[in-house]
C-alpha positions as CSV (number, residue, x, y, z in Angstrom):
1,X,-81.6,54.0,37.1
2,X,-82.5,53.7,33.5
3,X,-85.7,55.7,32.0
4,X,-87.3,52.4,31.2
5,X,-87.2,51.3,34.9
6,X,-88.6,54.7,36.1
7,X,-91.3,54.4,33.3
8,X,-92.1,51.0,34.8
9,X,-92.1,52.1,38.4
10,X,-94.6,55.0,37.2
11,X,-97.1,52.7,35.2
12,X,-96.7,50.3,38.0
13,X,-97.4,52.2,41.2
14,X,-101.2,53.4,40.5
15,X,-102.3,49.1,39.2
16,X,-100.5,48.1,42.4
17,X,-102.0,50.8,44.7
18,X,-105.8,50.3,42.8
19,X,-106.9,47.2,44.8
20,X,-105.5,49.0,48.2
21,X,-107.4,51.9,47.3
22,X,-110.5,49.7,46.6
23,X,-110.3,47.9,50.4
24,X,-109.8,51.4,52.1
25,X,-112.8,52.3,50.5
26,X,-115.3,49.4,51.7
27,X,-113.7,49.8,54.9
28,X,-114.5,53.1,55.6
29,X,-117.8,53.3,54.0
30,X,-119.1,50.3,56.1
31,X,-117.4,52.1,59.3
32,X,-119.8,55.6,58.3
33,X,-122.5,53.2,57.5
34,X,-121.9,51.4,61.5
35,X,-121.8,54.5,62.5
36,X,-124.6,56.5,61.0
37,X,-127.0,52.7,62.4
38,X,-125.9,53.5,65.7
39,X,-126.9,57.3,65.8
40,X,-130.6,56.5,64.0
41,X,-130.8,53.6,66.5
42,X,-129.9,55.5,69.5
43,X,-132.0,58.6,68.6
44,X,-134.9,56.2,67.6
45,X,-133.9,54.8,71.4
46,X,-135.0,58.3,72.9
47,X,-138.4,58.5,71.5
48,X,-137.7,60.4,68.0
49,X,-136.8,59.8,64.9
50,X,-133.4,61.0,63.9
51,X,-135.2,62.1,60.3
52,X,-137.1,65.0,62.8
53,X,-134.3,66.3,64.4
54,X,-132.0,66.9,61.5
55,X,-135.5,68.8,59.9
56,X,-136.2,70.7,63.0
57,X,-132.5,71.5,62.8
58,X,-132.9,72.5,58.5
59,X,-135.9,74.5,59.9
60,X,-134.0,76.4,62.5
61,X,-131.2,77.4,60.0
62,X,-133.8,78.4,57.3
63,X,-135.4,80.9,59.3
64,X,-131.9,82.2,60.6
65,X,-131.3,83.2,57.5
């Protein structure tokens, strides 16, 4: 291959892979955020607040320390 085709391929690679990049990126961010709805709803399901738990659990690792 010439120079000018591997110059091309390497200028080329990142704008083609940019918009893939881009979907992966919503994808998993609404996947965490499916997620993370489930758990609050679930923990809100058992009578508490999953915003208590995770302090009682900051609490318990403060005074570990």
């Amino acid at each position: 291959m010439d120079w000018q085709v591997i110059l091309a391929l390497i200028i080329m690679i990142p704008i083609i892979l940019s918009p893939v990049l881009l979907v992966w990126y919503i994808n998993v961010g609404g996947i965490y955020a499916a997620i993370k709805s489930k758990r609050v709803a679930s923990e809100e399901a058992k009578g508490r607040p999953a915003e208590a738990k995770q302090s009682v659990v900051a609490d318990e690792q403060a005074t570990a320390k």
